[in-house]
C-alpha positions in Angstrom: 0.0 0.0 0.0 1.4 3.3 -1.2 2.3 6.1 1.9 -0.1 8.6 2.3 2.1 11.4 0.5 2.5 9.6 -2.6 -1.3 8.8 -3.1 -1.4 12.9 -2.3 1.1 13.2 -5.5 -0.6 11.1 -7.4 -3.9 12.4 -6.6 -2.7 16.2 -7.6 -1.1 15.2 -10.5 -4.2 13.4 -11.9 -6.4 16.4 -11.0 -3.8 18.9 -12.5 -3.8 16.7 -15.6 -7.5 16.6 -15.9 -7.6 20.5 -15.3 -5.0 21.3 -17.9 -6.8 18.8 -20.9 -10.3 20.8 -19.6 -8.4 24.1 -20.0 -7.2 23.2 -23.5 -10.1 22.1 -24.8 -12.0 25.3 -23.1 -9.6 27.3 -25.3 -10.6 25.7 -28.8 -14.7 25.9 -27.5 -14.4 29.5 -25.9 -16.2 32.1 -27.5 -14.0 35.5 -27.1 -10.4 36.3 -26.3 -10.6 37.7 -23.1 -11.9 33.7 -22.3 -9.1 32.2 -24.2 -6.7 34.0 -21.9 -7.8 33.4 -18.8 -7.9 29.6 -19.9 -4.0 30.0 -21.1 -2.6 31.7 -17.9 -4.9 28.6 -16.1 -3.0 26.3 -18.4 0.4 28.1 -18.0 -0.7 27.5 -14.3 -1.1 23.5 -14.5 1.7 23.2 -16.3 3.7 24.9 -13.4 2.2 22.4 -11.0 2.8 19.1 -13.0 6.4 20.2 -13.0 6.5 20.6 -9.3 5.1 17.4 -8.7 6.5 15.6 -11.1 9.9 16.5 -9.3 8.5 16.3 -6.0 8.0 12.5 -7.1 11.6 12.1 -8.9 12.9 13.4 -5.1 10.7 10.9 -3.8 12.4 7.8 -5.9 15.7 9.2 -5.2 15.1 9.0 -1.7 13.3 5.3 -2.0 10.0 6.9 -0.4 8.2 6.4 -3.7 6.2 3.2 -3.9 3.3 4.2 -5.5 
């Protein structure tokens, strides 16, 4: 059974994944510009976030705690 913390990274990265595909496609479906960039700076947002957690979980397989 994973620890806690990883089943927290792996929750947050699902849910940052799922937000960024919802933010892309809200892009091609949104009506005016003003929606389009508020939808990009989201995006630009998520794709912060996977990178942070995506390292968090390389640190976490450098220091064997990852076992999810």
């Amino acid at each position: 059974m994973p620890k806690k913390f990883n089943e927290n990274l792996v929750k947050a990265i699902t849910a940052t994944s799922e937000a960024a595909g919802i933010c892309r496609q809200a892009m091609i479906d949104a009506n005016d510009d003003s929606c389009r960039a508020m939808y990009s700076a989201i995006l630009k947002d998520c794709e912060k976030h996977m990178e942070m957690l995506n390292g968090e979980v390389e640190l976490h397989k450098k220091q064997k705690k990852w076992d999810a």
